[in-house]
N, C-alpha and C positions, 0 to 999 in steps of 0.2 A: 552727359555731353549736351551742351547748346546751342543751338543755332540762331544770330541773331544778325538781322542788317546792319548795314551800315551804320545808317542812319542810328540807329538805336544805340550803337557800341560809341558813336562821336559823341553822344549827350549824358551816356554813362558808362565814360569811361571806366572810371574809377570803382565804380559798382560790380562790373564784372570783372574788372582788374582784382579785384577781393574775392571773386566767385571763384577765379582761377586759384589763387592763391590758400584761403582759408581756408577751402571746400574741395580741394583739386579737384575742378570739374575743367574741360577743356572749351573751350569758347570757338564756334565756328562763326567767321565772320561770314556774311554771305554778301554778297556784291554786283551789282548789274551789269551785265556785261561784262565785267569781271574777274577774274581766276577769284576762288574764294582760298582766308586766310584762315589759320588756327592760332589763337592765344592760348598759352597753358603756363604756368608757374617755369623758374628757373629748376625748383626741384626735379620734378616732371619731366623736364627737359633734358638734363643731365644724367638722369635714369634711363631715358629712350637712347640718349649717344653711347652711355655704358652697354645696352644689353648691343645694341649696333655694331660697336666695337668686340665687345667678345664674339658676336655671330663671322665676323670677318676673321676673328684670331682663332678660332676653330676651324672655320672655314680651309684656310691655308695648313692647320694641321691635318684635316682631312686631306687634302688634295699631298702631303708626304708623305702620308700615310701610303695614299695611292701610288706614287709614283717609287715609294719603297716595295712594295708587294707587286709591283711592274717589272723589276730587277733594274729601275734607275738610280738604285742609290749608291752609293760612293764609301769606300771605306777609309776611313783614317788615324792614325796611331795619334791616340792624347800626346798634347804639349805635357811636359815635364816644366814644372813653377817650383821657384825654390824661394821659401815664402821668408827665408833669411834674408834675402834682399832687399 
């Protein structure tokens, strides 16, 4: 991980834009006054929303989970498909 001003990241771009990318390092922008920003590859980035998305889709199976061993869950007789159709 790098931490790098503003200033430094406007004049190479491109430099660290390849740092992100080639090297998967994560680029911390840092900024005066500021909120500070993170650059990281599109790879990178699509791997954090994947593990994000399963932590939520667990998440919700946990909480059926709970709420079946609560006695809130519901019973229902299977649809009958008649795959002839």
């Amino acid at each position: 991980m790098l931490a790098v001003n503003y200033s430094t990241i406007r004049s190479k771009l491109k430099t660290y834009c390849d740092e992100a990318t080639d090297n998967n390092q994560t680029i911390i922008v840092t900024r005066k006054a500021e909120k500070n920003v993170v650059i990281l590859s599109l790879e990178k980035y699509n791997r954090l929303m994947k593990i994000v998305q399963n932590a939520e889709y667990l998440s919700m199976i946990d909480r059926g989970i709970k709420q079946l061993e609560a006695g809130k869950g519901q019973k229902h007789d299977l649809i009958e498909v008649d795959l002839d159709e």
